[in-house]
N, C-alpha and C positions, 0 to 999 in steps of 0.2 A: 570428499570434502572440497575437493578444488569444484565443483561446480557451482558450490555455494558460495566460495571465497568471490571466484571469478562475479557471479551473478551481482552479488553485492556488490561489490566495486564497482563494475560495470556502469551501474544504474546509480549511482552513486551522485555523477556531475549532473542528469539527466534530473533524478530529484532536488538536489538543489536547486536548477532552474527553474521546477517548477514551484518550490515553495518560496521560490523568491519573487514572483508574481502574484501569491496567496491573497497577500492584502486587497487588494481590487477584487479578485474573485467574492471571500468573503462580504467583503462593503456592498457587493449589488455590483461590481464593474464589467462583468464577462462580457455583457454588449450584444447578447443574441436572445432575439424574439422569443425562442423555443429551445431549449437544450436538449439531444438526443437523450432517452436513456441508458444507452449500452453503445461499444464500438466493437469492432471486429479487428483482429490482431493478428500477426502470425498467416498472412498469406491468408486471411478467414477464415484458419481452422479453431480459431479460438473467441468467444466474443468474451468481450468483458461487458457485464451489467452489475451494477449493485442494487444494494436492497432496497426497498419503495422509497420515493422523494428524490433520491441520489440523480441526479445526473451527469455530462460527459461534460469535461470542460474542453472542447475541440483545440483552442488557441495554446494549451501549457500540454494537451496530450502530442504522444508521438508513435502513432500506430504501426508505423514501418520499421520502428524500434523494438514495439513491443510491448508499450508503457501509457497508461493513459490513466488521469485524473480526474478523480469525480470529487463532486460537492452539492449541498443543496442545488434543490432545481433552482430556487427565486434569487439564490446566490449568484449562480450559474449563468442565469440567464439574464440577469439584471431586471427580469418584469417577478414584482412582488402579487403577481397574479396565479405564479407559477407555485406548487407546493415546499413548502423548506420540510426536512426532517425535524423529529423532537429530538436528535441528538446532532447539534452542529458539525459532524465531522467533515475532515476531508481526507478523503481516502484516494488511494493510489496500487494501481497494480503491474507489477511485470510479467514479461514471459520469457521464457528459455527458449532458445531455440530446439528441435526436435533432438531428442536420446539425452532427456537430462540426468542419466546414469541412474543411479540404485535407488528408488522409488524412495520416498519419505517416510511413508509405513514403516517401512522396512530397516530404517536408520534412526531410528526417535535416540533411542541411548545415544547414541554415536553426535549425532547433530547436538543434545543437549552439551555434551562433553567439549564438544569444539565451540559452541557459540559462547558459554561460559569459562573459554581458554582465554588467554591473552592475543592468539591468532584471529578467536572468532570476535571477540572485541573489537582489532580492529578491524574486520569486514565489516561490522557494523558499522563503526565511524564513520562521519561522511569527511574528514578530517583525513583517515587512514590510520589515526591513533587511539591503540587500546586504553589509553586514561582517560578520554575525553568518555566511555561508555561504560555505565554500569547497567550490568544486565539484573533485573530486578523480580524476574520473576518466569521461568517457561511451565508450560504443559502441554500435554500431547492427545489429543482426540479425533477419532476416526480417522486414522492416516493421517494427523496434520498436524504441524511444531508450531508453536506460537509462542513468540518470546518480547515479552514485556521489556522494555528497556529505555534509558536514557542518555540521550546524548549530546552533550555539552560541547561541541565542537564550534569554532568558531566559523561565523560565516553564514549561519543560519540566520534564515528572515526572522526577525526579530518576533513577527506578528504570529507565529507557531511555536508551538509548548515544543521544550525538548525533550520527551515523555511519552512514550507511542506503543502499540500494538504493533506486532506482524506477525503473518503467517506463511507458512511455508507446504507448498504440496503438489499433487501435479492433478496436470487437465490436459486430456488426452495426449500422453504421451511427452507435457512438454512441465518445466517445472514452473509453478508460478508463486510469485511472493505479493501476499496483499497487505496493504497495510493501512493505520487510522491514524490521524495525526489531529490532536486540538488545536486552538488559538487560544492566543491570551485573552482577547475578548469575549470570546463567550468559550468558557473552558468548559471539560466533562467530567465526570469518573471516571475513575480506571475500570470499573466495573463496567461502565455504560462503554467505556470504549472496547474490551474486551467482547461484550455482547454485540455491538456493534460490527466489530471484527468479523465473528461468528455468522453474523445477518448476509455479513458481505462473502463471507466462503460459500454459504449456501445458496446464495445470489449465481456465484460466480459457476458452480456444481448444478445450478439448475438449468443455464443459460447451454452448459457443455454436457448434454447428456453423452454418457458411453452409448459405442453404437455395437 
């Protein structure tokens, strides 16, 4: 459990910084002609891509961390030339450094058990506190935890729902957490952001084949 605990916290100040930039992204403000669709992470053993439309937001990512933010392309890139998704998300992924302990498979019980504990509440926080998060809903498919949840911490960009998707699993060898976050301006389902989520593991799984 402590890689999870660690990982979360971790990335914890890193996502707030970027979703405290959100707003401009969202409005069309990211400022480049063309946005990549994928980055490369982790020394290039890992790339990050999401699913069609999505692309890399270079200025709020942090590749030598491990972390990097996507959103619409035309968001993205600020040319409305460029393709948007039909699910406005904005998605974010980390990575772990290499031996992120006992695979995910392999701990679904156990991860449910802690994230739904008062400990795994607050990893979840970006606060550190277990009352500012209610966890609303996990399940577990193909090796991977994905846990619906709310958090009400203070501090958050105002222009993002506190209401998100994450998943949890690994890519070669290293653990990675992706996650989908709405805005209040143009909000989703939970369902569309769940599926979403889903788009973006298989994204992430097709981009790291095992060798």
């Amino acid at each position: 459990m402590s890689i999870w605990t660690s990982k979360t916290k971790r990335r914890g100040a890193v996502t707030l910084a970027a979703l405290l930039f959100l707003s401009a992204c969202v409005d069309g403000g990211g400022g480049f002609a063309r946005a990549p669709s994928q980055m490369a992470v982790a020394g290039g053993s890992v790339i990050i891509a999401g699913p069609r439309d999505y692309c890399v937001d270079r200025r709020a990512s942090q590749p030598e961390a491990g972390f990097v933010l996507m959103g619409g392309c035309a968001s993205v890139s600020g040319a409305a030339s460029q393709p948007q998704p039909r699910v406005p998300a904005v998605l974010m992924a980390s990575v772990s450094g290499p031996g992120a302990g006992t695979p995910v498979a392999q701990s679904l019980g156990e991860m449910e058990s802690f994230f739904t504990s008062e400990a795994g509440r607050a990893a979840l926080s970006q606060s550190g506190s277990a009352e500012t998060v209610r966890v609303l809903e996990t399940r577990s498919a193909d090796g991977v935890f994905y846990i619906h949840a709310r958090d009400q911490s203070e501090g958050l960009a105002e222009a993002v729902r506190d209401e998100y998707w994450r998943a949890l699993f690994e890519l070669r060898g290293r653990l990675v957490s992706a996650s989908v976050f709405g805005t209040d301006a143009r909000p989703f389902s939970s369902d569309a952001g769940h599926a979403t989520l889903r788009a973006f593991v298989s994204a992430l799984r097709a981009a790291n084949p095992e060798s």
